[in-house]
C-alpha beads as a LAMMPS data file, in Angstrom:
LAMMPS data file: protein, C-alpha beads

141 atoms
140 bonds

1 atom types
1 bond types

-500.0 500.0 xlo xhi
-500.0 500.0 ylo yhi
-500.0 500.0 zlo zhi

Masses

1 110.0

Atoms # bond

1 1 1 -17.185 -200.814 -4.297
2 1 1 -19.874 -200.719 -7.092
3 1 1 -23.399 -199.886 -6.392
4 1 1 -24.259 -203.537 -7.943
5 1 1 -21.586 -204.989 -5.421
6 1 1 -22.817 -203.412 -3.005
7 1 1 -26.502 -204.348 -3.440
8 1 1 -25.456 -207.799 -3.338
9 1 1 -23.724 -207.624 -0.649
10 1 1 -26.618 -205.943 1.419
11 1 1 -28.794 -208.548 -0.152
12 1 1 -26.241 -211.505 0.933
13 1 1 -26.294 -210.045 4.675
14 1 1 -30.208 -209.767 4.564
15 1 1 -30.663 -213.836 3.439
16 1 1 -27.936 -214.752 5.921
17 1 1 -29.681 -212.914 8.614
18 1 1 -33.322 -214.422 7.841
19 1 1 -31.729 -217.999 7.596
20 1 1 -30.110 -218.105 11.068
21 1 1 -33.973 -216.796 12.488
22 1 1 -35.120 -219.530 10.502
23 1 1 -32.463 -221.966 12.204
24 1 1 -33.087 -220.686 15.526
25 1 1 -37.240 -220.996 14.821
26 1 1 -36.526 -224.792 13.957
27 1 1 -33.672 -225.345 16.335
28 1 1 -34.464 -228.807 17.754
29 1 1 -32.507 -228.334 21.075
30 1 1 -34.550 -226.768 23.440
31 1 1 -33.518 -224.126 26.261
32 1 1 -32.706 -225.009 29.447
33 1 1 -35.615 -225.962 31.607
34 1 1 -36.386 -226.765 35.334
35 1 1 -37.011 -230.335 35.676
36 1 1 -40.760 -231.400 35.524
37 1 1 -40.085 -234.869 37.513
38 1 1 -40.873 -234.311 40.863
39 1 1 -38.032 -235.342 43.917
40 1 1 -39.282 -236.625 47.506
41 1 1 -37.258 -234.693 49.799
42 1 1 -37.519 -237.135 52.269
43 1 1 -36.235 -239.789 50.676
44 1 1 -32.726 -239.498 52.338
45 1 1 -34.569 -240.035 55.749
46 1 1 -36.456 -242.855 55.709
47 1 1 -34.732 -246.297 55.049
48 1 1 -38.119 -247.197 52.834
49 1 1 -37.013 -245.573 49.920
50 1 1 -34.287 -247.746 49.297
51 1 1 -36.121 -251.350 49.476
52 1 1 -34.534 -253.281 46.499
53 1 1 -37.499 -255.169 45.238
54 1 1 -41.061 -253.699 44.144
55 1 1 -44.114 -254.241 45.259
56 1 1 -46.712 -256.150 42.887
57 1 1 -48.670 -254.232 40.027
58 1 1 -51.581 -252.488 40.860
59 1 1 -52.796 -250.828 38.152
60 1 1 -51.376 -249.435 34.755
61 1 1 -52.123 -246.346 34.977
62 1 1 -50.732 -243.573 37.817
63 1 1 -52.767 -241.545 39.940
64 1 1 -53.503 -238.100 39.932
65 1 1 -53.983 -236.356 42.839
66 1 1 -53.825 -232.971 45.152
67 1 1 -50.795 -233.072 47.166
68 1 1 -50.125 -230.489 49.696
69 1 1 -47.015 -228.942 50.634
70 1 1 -45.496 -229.692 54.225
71 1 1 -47.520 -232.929 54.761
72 1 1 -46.581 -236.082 54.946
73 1 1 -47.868 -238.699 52.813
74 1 1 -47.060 -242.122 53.044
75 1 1 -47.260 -244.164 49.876
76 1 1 -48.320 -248.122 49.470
77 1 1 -45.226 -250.104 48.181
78 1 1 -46.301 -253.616 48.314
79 1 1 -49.547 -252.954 46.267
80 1 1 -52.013 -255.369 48.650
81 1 1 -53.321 -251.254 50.161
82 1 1 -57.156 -251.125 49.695
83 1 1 -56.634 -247.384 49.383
84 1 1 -53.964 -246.892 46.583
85 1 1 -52.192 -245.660 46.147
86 1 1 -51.496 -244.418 49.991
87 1 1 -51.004 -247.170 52.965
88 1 1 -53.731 -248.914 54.911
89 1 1 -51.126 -250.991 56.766
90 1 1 -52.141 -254.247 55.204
91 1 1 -48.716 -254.795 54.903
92 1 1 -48.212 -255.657 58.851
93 1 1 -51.126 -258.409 58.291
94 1 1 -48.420 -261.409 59.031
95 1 1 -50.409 -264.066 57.615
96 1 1 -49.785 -262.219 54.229
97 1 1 -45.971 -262.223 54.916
98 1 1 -45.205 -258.765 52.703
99 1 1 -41.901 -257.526 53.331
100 1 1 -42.473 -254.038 51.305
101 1 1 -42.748 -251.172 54.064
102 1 1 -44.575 -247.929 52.889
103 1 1 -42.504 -244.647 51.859
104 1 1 -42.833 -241.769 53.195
105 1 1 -42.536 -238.804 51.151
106 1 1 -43.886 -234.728 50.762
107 1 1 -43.563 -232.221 48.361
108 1 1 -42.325 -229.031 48.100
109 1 1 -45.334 -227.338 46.482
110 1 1 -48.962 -228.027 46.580
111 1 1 -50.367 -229.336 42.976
112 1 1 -51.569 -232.262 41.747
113 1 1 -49.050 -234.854 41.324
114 1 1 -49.092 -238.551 39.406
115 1 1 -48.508 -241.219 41.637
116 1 1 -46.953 -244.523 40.632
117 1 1 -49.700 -247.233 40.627
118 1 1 -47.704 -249.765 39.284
119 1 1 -45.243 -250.056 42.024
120 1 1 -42.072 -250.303 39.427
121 1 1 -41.032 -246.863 39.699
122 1 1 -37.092 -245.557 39.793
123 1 1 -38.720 -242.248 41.201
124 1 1 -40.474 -244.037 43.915
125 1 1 -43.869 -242.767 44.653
126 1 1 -44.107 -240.291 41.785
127 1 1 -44.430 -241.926 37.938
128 1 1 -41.671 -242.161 35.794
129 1 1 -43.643 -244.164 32.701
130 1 1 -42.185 -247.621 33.537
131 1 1 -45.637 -248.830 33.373
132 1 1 -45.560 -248.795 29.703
133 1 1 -42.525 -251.344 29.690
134 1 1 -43.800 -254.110 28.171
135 1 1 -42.890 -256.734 31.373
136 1 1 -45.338 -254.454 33.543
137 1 1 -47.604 -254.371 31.049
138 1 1 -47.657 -258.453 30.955
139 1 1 -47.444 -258.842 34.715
140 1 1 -50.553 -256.589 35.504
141 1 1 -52.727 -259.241 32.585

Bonds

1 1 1 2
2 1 2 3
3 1 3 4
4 1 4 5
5 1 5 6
6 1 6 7
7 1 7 8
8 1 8 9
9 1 9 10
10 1 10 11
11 1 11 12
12 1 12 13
13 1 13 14
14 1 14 15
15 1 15 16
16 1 16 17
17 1 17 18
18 1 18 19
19 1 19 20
20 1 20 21
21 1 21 22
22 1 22 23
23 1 23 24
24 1 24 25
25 1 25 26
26 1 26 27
27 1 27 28
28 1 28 29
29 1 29 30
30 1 30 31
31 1 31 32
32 1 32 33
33 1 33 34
34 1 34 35
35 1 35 36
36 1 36 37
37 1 37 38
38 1 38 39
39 1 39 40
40 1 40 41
41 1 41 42
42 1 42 43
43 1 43 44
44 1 44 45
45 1 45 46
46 1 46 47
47 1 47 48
48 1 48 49
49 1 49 50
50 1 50 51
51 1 51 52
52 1 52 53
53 1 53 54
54 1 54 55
55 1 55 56
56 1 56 57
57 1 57 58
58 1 58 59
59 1 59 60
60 1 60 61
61 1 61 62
62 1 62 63
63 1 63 64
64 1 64 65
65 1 65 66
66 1 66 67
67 1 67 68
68 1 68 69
69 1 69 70
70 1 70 71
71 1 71 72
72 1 72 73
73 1 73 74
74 1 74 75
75 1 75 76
76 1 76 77
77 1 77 78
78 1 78 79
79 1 79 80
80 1 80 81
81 1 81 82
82 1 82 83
83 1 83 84
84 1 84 85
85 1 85 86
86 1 86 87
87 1 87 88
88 1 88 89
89 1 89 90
90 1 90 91
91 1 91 92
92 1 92 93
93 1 93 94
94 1 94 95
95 1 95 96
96 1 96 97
97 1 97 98
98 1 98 99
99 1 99 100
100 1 100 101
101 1 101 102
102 1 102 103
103 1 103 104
104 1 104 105
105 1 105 106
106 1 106 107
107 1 107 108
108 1 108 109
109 1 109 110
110 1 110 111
111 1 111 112
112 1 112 113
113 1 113 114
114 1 114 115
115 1 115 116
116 1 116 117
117 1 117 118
118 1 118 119
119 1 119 120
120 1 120 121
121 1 121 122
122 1 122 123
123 1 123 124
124 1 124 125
125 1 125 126
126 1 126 127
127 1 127 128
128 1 128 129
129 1 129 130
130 1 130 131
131 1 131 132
132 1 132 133
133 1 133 134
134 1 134 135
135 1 135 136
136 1 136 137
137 1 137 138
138 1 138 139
139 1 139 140
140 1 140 141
């Protein structure tokens, strides 16, 4: 091998190597993470997680708030609760005839979590964004 071929070849191996940084810099997929949406752990245990119809919109907008870890919280599905987003027990008023029960749910570390305000949730009580579908968004008007 010539000194020139072997300059380019150095040189070849040097611009390889700096492109694949540059493709792993810029990669798009991203690593591996922990999920971010929280999970009620109860939700297996209580029969109130699993009511097939929502409650009606309260707000647009979830709820942030301290949630501790080991307590349980009980969360306002029909959305008639004076204290939202947690249960007041308007829901046993029987003049009002609300079938929505409250969940029950706790966490498994104490942070602030968002709570779903707008009662349309998959992730029921924590926020999932539904509330920026656009039938929320026109039932809430």
């Amino acid at each position: 091998m010539t000194f020139l071929e072997l300059c380019k070849a150095l040189r070849w191996s040097r611009l390889s190597q700096i492109s694949y940084q540059r493709a792993n810099f810029y990669s798009t997929k991203t690593k591996k993470k922990e999920s971010s949406m929280p999970v009620n752990p109860l939700k297996e245990y209580y029969a109130a997680s699993f009511q097939k119809e929502n409650g009606v919109v309260y707000d647009k907008k979830p709820f942030k708030i301290l949630c501790e870890k080991g307590k349980v919280y009980y969360w306002c599905l029909c959305g008639q609760s004076k204290n939202q987003p947690f249960c007041d027990g308007t829901h046993k008023n029987i003049f009002l005839k609300i079938k929505h029960r409250p969940v029950a749910f706790t966490v498994t570390e104490t942070k602030e979590y968002w709570l779903c305000q707008c009662k349309q949730t998959n992730n029921r009580p924590f926020c999932d964004g539904t509330h920026l579908k656009e039938d929320v968004v026109v039932k809430r008007k």
